[in-house]
TORMAR-968920 format. One line per field, with one value per residue (C-alpha): residue in one letter; chain; x, y, z. Coordinates in steps of 0.001 Angstrom, whole numbers, plus 500000, padded with zeros to 6 digits. Layout:
REM TORMAR-968920
rest a; ... $
kette A; ... $
x X; ... $
y Y; ... $
z Z; ... $
***
This chain:
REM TORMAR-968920
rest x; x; x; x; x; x; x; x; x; x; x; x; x; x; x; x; x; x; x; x; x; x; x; x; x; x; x; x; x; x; x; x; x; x; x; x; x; x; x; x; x; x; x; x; x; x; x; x; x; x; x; x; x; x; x; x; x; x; x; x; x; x; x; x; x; x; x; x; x; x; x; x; x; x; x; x; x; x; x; x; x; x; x; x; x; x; x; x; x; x; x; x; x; x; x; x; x; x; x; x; x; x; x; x; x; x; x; x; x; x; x; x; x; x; x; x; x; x; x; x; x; x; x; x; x; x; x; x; x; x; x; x; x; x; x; x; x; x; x; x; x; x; x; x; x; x; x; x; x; x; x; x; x; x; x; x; x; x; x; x; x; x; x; x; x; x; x; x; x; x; x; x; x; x; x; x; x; x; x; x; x; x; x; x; x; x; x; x; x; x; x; x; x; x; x; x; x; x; x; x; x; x; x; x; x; x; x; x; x; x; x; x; x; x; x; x; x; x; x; x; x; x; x; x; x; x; x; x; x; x; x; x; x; x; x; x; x; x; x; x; x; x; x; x; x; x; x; x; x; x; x; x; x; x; x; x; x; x; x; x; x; x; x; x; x; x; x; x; x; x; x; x; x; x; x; x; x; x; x; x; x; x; x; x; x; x; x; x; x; x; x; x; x; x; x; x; x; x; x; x; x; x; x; x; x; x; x; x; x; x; x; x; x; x; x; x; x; x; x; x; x; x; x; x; x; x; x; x; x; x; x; x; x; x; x; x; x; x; x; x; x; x; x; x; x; x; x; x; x; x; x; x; x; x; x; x; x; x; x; x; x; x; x; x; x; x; x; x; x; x; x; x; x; x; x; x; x; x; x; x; x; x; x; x; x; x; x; x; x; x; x; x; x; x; x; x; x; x; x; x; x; x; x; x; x; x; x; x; x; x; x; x; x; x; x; x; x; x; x; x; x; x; x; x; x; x; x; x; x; x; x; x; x; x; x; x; x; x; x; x; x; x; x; x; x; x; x; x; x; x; x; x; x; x; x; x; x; x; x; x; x; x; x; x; x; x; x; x; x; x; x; x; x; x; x; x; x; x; x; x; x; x; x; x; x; x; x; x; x; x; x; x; x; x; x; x; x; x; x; x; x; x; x; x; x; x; x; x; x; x; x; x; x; x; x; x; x; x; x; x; x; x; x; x; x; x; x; x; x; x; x; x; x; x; x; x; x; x; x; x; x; x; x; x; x; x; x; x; x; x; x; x; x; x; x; x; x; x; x; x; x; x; x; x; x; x; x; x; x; x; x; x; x; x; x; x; x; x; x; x; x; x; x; x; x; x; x; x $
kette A; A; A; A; A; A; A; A; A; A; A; A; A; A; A; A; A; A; A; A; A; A; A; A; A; A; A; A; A; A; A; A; A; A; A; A; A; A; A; A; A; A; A; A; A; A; A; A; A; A; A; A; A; A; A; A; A; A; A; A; A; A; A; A; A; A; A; A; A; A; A; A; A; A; A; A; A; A; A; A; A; A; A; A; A; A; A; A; A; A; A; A; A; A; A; A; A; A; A; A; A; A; A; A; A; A; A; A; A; A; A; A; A; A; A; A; A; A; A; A; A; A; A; A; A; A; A; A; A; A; A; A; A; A; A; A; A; A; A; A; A; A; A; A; A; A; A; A; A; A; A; A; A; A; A; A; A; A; A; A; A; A; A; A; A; A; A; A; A; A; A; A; A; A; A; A; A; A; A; A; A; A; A; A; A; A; A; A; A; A; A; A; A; A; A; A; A; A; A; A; A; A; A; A; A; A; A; A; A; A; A; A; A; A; A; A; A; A; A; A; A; A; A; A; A; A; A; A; A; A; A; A; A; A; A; A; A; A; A; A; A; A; A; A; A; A; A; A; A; A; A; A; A; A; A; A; A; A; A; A; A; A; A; A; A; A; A; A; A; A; A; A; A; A; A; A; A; A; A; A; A; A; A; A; A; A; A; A; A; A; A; A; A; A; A; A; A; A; A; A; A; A; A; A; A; A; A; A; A; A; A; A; A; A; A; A; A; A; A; A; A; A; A; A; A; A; A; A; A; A; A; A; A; A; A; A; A; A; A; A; A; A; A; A; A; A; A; A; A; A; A; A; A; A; A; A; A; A; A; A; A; A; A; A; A; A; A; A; A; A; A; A; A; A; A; A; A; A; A; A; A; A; A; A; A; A; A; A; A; A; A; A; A; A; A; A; A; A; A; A; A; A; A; A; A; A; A; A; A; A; A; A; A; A; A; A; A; A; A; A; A; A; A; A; A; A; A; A; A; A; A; A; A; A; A; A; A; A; A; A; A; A; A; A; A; A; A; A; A; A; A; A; A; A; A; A; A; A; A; A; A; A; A; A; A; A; A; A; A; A; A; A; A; A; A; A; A; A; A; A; A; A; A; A; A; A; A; A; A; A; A; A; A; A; A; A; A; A; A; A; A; A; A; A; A; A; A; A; A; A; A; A; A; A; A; A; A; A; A; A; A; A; A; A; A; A; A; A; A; A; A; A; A; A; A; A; A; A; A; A; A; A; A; A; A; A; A; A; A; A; A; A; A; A; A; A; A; A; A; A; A; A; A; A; A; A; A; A; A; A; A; A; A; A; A; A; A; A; A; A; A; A; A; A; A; A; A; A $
x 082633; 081661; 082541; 080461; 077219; 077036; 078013; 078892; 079357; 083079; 082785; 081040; 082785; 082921; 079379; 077532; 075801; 073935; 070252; 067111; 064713; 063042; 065580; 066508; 068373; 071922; 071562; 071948; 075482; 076651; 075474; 077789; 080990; 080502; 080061; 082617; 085428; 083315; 083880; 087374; 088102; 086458; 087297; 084032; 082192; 082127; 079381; 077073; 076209; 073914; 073667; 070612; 067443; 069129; 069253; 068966; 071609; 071323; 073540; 074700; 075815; 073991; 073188; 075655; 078537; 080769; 084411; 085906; 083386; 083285; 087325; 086817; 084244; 086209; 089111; 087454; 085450; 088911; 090667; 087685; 084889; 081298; 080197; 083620; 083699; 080340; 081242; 084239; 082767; 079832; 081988; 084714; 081781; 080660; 084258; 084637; 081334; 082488; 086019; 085563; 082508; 085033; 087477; 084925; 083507; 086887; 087675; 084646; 084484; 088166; 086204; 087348; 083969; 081856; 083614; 083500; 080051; 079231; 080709; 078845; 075191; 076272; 077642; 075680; 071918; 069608; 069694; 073071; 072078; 068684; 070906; 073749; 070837; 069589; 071395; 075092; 075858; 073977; 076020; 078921; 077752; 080626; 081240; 078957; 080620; 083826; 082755; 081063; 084751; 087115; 084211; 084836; 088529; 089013; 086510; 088643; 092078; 092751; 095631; 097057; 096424; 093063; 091997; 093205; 091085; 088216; 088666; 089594; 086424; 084030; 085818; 084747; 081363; 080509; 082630; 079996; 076569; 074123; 071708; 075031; 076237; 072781; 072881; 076120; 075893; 072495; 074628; 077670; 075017; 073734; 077088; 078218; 074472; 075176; 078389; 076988; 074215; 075791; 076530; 075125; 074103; 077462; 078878; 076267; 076606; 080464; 082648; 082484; 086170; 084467; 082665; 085908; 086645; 083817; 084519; 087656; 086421; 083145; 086453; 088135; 085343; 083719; 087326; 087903; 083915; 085099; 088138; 086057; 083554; 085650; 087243; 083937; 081969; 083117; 081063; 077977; 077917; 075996; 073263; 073039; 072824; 069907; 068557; 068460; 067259; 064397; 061171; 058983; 055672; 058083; 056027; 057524; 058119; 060191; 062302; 063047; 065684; 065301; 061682; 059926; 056970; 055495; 053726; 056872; 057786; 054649; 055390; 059259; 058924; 059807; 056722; 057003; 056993; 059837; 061970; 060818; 060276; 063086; 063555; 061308; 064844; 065253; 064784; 062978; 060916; 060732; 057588; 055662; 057279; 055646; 051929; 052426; 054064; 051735; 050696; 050366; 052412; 055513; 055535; 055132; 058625; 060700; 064104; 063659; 061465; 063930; 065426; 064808; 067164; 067543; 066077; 069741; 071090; 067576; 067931; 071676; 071055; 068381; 071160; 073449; 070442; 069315; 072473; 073099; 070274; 071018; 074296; 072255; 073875; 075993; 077067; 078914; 082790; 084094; 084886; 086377; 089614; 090605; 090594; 087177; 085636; 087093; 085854; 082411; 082377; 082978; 080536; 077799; 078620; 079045; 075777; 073703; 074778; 073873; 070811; 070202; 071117; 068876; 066048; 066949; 067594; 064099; 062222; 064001; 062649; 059158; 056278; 056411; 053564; 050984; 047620; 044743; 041314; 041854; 045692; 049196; 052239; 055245; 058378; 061910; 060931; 058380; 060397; 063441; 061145; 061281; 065342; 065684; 063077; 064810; 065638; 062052; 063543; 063440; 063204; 067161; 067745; 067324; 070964; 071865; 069308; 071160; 074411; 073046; 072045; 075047; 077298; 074414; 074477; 078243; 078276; 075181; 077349; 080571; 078039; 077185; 080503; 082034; 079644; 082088; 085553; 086225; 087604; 086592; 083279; 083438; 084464; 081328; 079104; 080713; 080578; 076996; 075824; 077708; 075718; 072796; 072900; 074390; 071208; 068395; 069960; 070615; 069164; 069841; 068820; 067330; 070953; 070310; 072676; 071784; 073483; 074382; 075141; 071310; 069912; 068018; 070162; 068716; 071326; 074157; 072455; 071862; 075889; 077123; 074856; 077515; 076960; 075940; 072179; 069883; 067521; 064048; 062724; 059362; 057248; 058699; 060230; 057875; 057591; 060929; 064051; 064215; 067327; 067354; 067196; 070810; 072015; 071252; 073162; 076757; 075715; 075099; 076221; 074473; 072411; 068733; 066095; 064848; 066075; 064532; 064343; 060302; 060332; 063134; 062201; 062794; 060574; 058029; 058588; 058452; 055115; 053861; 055011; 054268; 051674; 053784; 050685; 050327; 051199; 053082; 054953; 057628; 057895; 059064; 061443; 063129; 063600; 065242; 068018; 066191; 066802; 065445; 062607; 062869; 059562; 058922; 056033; 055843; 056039; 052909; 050827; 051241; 048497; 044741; 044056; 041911; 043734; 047110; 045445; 044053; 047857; 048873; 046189; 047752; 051486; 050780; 048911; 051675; 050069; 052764; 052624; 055807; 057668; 059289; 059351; 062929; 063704; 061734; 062875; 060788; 058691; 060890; 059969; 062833; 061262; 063065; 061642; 060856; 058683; 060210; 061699; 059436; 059797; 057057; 055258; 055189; 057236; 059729 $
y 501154; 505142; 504767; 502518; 503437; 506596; 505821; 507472; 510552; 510020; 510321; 513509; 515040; 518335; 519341; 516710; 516221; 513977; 514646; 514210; 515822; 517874; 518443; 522409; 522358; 521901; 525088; 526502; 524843; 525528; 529019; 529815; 528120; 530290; 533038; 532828; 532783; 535897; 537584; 536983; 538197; 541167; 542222; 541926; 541290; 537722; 538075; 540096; 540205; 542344; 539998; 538632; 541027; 543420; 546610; 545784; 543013; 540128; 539375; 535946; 533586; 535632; 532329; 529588; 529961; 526573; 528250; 525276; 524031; 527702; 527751; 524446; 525794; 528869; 526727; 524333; 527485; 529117; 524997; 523976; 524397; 524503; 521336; 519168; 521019; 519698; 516277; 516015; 516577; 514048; 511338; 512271; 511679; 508277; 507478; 508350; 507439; 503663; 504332; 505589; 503461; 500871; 501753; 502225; 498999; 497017; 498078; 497056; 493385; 492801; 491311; 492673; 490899; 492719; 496057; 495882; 495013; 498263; 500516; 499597; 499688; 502956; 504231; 503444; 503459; 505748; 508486; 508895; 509170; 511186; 514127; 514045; 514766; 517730; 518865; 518529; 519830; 516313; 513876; 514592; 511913; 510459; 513026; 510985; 507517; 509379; 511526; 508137; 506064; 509202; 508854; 504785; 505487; 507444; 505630; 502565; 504839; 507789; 508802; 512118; 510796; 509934; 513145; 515141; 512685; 513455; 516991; 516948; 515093; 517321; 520215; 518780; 517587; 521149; 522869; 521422; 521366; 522538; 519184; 517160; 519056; 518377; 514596; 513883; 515683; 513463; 510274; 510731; 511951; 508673; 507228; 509122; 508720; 504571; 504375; 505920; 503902; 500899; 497797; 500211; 497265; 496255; 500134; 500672; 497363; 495653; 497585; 501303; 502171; 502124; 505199; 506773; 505017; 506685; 510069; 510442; 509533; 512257; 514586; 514069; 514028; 517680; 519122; 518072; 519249; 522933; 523398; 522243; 525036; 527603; 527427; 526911; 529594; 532633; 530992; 530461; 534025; 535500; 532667; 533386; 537064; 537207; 533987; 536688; 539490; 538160; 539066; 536647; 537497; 536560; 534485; 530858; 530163; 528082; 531183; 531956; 530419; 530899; 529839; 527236; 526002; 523223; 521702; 521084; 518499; 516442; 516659; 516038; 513102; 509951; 507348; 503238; 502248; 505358; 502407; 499465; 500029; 500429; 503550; 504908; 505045; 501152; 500028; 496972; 497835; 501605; 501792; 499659; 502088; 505171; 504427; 504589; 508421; 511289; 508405; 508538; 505125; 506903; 510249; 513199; 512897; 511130; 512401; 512964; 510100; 508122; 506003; 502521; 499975; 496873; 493618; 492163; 494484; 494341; 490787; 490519; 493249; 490996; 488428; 490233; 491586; 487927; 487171; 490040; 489143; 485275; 486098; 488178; 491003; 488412; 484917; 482395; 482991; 480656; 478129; 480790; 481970; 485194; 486755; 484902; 486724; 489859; 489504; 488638; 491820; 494245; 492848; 492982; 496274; 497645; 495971; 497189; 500857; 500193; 498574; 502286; 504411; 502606; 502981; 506777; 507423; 506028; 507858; 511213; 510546; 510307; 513370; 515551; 512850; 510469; 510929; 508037; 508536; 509586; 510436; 511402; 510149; 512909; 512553; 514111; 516135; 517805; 518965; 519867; 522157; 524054; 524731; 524541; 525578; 526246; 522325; 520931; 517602; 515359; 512610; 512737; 510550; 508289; 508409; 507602; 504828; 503454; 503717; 501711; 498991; 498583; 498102; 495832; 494061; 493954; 492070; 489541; 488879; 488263; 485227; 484039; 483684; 482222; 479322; 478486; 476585; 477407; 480765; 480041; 479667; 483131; 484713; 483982; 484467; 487641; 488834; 487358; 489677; 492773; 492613; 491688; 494987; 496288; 495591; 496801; 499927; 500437; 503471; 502854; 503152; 505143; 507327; 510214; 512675; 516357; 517412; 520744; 521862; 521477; 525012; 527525; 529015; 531987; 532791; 532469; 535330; 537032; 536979; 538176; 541579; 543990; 546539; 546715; 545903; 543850; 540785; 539775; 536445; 535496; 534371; 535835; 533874; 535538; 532718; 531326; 532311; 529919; 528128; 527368; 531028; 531466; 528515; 530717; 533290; 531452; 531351; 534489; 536591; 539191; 540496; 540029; 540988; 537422; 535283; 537350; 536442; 536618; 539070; 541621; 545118; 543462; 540169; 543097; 544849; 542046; 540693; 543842; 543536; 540037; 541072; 541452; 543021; 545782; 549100; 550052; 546645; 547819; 551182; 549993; 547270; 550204; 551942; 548983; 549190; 546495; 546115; 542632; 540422; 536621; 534951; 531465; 530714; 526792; 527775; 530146; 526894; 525172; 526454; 526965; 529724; 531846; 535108; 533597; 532092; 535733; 536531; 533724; 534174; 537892; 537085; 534074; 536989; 538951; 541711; 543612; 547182; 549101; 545750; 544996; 541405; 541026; 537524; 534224; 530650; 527567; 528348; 531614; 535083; 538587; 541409; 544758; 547230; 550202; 552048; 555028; 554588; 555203; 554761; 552738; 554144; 553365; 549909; 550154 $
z 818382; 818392; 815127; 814132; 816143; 814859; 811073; 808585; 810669; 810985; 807050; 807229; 810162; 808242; 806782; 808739; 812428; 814154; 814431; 813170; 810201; 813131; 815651; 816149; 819150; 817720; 815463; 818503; 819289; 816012; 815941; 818948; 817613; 814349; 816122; 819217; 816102; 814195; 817465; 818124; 814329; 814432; 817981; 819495; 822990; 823839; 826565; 824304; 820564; 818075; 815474; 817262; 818568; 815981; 816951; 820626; 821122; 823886; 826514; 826353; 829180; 831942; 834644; 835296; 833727; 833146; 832883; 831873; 829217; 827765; 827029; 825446; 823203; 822522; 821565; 819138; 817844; 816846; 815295; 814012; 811886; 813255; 812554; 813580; 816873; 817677; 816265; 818196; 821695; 820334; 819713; 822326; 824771; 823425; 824053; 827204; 828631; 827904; 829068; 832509; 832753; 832077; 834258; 837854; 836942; 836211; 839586; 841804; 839689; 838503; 835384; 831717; 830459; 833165; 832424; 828754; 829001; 831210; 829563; 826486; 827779; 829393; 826398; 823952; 825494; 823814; 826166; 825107; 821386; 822544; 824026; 820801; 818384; 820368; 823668; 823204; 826880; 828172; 826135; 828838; 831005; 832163; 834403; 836726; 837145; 836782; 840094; 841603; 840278; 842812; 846003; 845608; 845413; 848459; 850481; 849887; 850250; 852162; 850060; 848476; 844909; 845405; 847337; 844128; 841616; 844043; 843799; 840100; 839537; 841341; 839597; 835700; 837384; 838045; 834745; 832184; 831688; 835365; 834393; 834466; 837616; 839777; 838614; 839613; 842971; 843644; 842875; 844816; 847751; 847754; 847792; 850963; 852577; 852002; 853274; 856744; 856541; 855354; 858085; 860516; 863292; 863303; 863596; 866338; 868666; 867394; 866345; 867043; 865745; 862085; 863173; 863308; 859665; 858209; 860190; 858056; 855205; 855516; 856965; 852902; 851226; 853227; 852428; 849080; 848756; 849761; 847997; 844758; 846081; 846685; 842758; 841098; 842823; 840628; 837959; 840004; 841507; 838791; 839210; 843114; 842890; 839957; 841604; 844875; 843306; 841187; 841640; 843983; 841644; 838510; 836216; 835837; 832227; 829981; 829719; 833309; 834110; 837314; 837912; 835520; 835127; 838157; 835791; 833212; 836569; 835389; 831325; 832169; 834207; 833299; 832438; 832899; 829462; 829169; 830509; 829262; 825661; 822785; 821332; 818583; 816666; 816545; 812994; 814371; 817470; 817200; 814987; 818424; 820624; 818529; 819139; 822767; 821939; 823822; 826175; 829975; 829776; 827894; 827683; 825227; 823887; 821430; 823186; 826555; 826926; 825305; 828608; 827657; 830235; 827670; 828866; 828539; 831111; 833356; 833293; 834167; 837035; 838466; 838701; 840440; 842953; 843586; 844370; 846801; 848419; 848574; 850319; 852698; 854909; 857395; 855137; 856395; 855086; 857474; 854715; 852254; 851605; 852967; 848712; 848676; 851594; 850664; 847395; 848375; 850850; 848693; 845733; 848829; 849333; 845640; 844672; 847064; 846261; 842842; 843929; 846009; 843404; 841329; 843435; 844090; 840405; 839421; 842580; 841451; 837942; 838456; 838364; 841702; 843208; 842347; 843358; 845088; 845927; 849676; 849755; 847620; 847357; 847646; 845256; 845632; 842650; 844595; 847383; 845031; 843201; 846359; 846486; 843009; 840964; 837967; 837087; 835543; 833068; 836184; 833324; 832871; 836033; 833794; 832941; 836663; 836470; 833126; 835003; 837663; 835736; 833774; 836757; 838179; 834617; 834813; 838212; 837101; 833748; 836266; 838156; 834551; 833687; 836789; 836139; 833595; 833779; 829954; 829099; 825253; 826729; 828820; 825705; 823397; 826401; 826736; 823342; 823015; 825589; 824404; 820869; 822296; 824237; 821107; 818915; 821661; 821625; 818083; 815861; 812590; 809607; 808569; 809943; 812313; 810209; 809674; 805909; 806979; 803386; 802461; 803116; 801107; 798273; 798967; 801894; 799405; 797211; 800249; 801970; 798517; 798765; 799908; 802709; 806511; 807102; 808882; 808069; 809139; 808683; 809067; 810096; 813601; 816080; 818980; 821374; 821168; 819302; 815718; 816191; 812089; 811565; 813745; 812042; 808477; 810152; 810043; 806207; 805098; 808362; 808112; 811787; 812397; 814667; 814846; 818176; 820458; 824354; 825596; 828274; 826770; 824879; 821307; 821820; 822959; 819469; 818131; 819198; 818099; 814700; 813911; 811153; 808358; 806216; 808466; 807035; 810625; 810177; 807317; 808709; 811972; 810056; 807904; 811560; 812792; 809599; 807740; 804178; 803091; 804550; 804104; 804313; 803945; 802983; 804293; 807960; 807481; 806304; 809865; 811762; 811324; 813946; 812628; 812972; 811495; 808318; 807577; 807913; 805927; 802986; 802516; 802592; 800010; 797825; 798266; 799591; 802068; 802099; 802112; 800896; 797239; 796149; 794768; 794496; 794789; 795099; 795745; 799122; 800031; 798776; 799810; 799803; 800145; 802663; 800715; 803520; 805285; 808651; 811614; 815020; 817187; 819995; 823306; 822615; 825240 $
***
C-alpha cells in the first residue's frame, strides 16, 4: 500500500523524490547525504564544512544531536545514492507507521479489521505525506504509538521483556528528530498522568492495594525513564550548555534555535478547518480546501496546516466514544462472562485514554490563547513557551490527534462489526471503510514527485571547469540559506559563499554585498577566491521593492562592474570575476 500511495516513486527511486513544484526543504536532506559521502572520501570534518559560507565554513550539527539517526544517515549516505537514501527512510516510514500502528491497536481490540484499519488512517493521513514532501525528520512518526504500544505493555506486565521494549522505545523516541522527541514525551505523559488518575474513586475509598499497583508501575516506568536518560544525554549536552550560555537579550528569530519567535506560536497553530477539511492535495476536494488558504479558519500553510482527521475515522471515533460513555464508568457485568467483562474493562479504559489524548493533543495544538472582550483563555502552548522556547510548530500535535482517532476509529469499526454474525459481511464492511479512508486522504494526481535530473545545464558546464575555486549565486541567499543552491552543489561540487547562517560573520558580508552592480561587490568576491558568478535572472523578477528593481533593471542590462559575461543559457547568465581582489572593511 506505500507503494501504491506514493506512485510511481518506487519506479523512480533513483533520480526521483517526493515533493512538490515549490517545496525546498528536501534539498536540504539531499545536500547532506551527498556531502556526508564527499567527506568521508576526501578525509574531511564531519561536524564542519567550507563548501558552504565559502571562505568561512559553518559548523554543522551544533544543537541536539540524534546519535542514532546521524549513523543511519551516514550509512545510507556511504550505500546509497542521494535521492534513494531519502526515499528509503520515506517509504520505510509509511511502512512502519501502519505496522506498529497495527500492532498497539491489534493488542488493545484483538480485531485484525480494527487494526488494519488504524494503521491505515495513521499511515496514510496527510500529515504524513505533508512532512515526506518537505521535512523528512517528521515522517518518523511511529516512534509515538511505538513509545505509547511499550507504556501499555508494561502497565499491563511488569516483566523483564517489556521493561527493555520500554526502554528501547524511549531510546529511538529521543534518537530522531527533537519535534518527534517532544510529541512523544507529551503522549506517553498523558498516558502515565491517566493511569493515576484513572478509577481514582475506587483507588481512594475500595481498594487501596491498587495504589501500590500503580506505585510499581510509576517505580518501572521512572527507572526505565533514567536509564533512557542517562544514554541519551551525551547528545543533548551541547543543547543544555549553549541553551545556558545564551544571551537573555538574544533576539528570537527563526534562526535561533534556541529562542523563536512568540508570535510563530500564533502562525504555527493549528486552525478548525486545519482538521476538518481535505487536503489541498486531493484531486477532488483540494481545490475547496485552497480558498480557505491564508484564512483565520485554516491557516497560512499548505503543509503544516495540512491535519485533516477524515470524516470516516471522526465518525467511527464518535462510535466508540458514545459507546464508552453508554457503558459509563461502573456497568453492570453481573450477567457477563468473566472474557466479557474483562474485555469490556479494558476497552473502557483504552478508550478513554484515547478520548484524553485526543483532547490533550488538540489543546496542545492550538495558538498560545484566545482572546474575549473582558478575559483570555491560556493554552499549554503558552506556558511551554516558557521551558521550551525553542519549539514554535505547535500545529504538529496534530499527528498525536490523528493517532488518537485512528485507535478511536479502530474500536468504533470493532462495534460496527460485532453487529454482524457474518464474517463475509465483516469483511466488505471492513474493506469498505479502509478505502473510504483511503480516498479522503488521497493526493494524487497530479503526483507529488520532484525529477531530480531536471536542473540547469549550466552546472554540468560548470563541474567540468577544472581547478579549485569558489561560486556565487545570486541573487544572495541573505535571509535564509537557498536550499536549491546546496542541492546544485552535489552537481557540480564546487564551494560557495551562498548558505549563509543570519547572525554569523559571512551572512554579515554577505548582506553587505548583496548589490551585485556595486563596484566594491566583485572586488570583495575575487577576495573571497571567486571565479564565476551564477545569476539567474528569474528570481530577480519576484519582487517590486523599489530598491531591488533598481538592482534588478541593472543586472538584466548587464551592467556589473568588474564581472565578464562568459556563458548564457535560458534565464541564467556566468560571469567571471575579473576585478582585483580586495578585502572589505570593517566586515567582521
Amino acid at each position: 500500500m506505500a507503494v501504491i500511495v506514493t506512485f510511481p516513486l518506487v519506479l523512480k527511486f533513483m533520480i526521483c523524490i517526493p515533493g512538490f513544484a515549490t517545496t525546498n526543504e528536501p534539498y536540504s536532506a539531499l545536500w547532506e547525504f551527498w556531502r556526508i559521502k564527499y567527506s568521508i572520501c576526501h578525509h574531511s570534518s564531519l561536524m564542519h564544512t567550507s563548501f558552504l559560507a565559502y571562505p568561512f565554513g559553518l559548523d554543522l550539527h551544533t544543537e541536539y544531536l540524534a546519535y542514532v539517526w546521524m549513523d543511519l544517515i551516514y550509512v545510507l549516505s556511504i550505500i546509497m545514492k542521494p535521492a534513494a537514501a531519502y526515499n528509503f527512510q520515506v517509504l520505510l516510514n509509511f511502512i512502519l507507521c501502519g505496522v506498529v500502528t497495527y500492532a498497539a491497536v491489534y493488542h488493545v481490540t484483538r480485531s485484525r479489521f480494527s487494526a488494519l484499519l488504524s494503521g491505515i488512517t495513521f499511515a496514510f493521513c496527510p500529515y504524513q505525506f505533508a512532512r515526506s514532501w518537505q521535512h523528512l525528520g517528521l515522517t518518523y512518526n511511529e516512534l509515538i504509538p511505538l513509545s505509547l504500544f511499550a507504556a501499555i505493555m508494561l502497565k499491563e506486565e511488569r516483566t523483564r521483556q517489556n521493561i527493555i521494549f520500554f526502554i528501547m522505545s524511549l531510546l529511538l523516541l529521543f534518537s530522531f528528530d527533537f519535534s518527534i522527541m517532544y510529541l512523544g514525551m507529551i503522549a506517553v505523559a498523558t498516558f502515565l498522568v491517566y493511569v493515576a488518575a484513572y478509577n481514582w474513586r475506587k483507588k481512594l475509598y475500595l481498594e487501596r492495594g491498587l495504589f501500590v499497583e500503580d506505585g510499581k508501575y510509576f517505580a518501572c516506568a521512572a527507572i526505565a525513564g533514567a536509564v533512557t536518560f542517562m544514554i541519551v544525554l551525551p547528545q543533548f549536552l551541547p543543547m543544555i550548555v549553549k541553551s545556558a550560555a545564551a544571551s537573555p537579550s538574544a533576539v528570537a528569530s527563526g534562526f535561533n534555535f534556541y529562542h523563536r519567535p512568540f508570535n510563530d506560536l500564533f502562525i504555527q497553530s493549528a486552525k478548525p478547518l486545519s482538521y476538518l477539511l481535505p487536503a489541498t492535495s486531493h484531486p477532488v476536494f483540494g481545490k475547496f480546501t485552497e480558498q480557505f488558504i491564508g484564512s483565520s479558519l485554516y491557516g497560512v500553510s499548505y503543509t503544516e496546516h495540512a491535519l485533516y482527521l477524515g470524516w470516516v475515522p471522526l465518525a467511527l471515533a464518535f462510535i466508540a466514544w458514545r459507546s464508552w460513555r453508554r457503558r459509563g464508568r461502573s456497568p453492570d457485568t453481573r450477567h457477563q462472562s468473566p472474557v466479557k467483562e474483562i474485555a469490556c474493562t479494558n476497552d473502557r479504559f483504552y478508550i478513554g485514554f484515547f478520548v484524553l489524548l485526543a483532547i490533550v493533543a488538540w489543546a496542545f495544538s492550538q495558538p498560545p490563547y484566545f482572546t474575549f472582550p473582558a478575559f483570555k483563555i491560556y493554552m499549554p502552548s503558552f506556558f511551554m513557551y516558557k521551558i521550551l522556547p525553542m519549539y514554535r510548530a505547535y500545529c504538529r500535535f496534530g499527528i498525536v490527534l490523528m493517532l488518537a482517532v485512528a485507535v478511536l476509529a479502530g474500536f468504533g469499526l470493532k462495534y460496527v462489526l460485532a453487529r454482524f454474525l457474518s464474517r463475509r459481511v465483516r469483511i466488505v464492511v471492513a474493506g469498505l471503510a479502509c478505502l473510504l479512508v483511503l480516498f479522503e486522504f488521497f493526493n494524487f494526481p497530479p503526483y507529488k514527485m520532484v525529477d531530480l535530473t531536471h536542473y540547469p545545464q549550466v552546472y554540468n558546464w560548470l563541474k567540468a571547469e577544472k581547478g579549485e575555486f569558489a561560486v556565487a549565486e545570486y541573487p544572495l541567499d541573505t535571509e535564509s540559506p537557498n536550499e536549491y543552491y546546496k542541492f546544485c552543489q552535489t552537481i557540480h561540487e564546487k564551494k560557495i559563499i551562498n548558505a549563509t547562517m543570519p547572525g554569523t560573520v559571512a551572512n554579515k558580508l554577505a548582506r553587505r554585498m548583496w548589490r551585485l552592480s556595486e563596484p566594491e561587490t566583485a572586488h570583495i568576491l575575487r577576495w573571497m577566491g571567486v571565479r564565476y558568478v551564477i545569476v539567474h535572472l528569474d528570481a530577480y523578477m519576484k519582487s517590486e521593492d523599489e530598491e531591488w528593481v533598481d538592482e534588478s533593471g541593472k543586472v538584466k542590462e548587464r551592467r556589473l562592474p568588474g564581472l565578464k559575461l562568459v556563458q548564457s543559457y535560458d534565464t541564467i547568465d556566468v560571469y567571471e570575476v575579473t576585478a582585483l581582489p580586495k578585502e572589505p572593511v570593517g566586515y567582521e
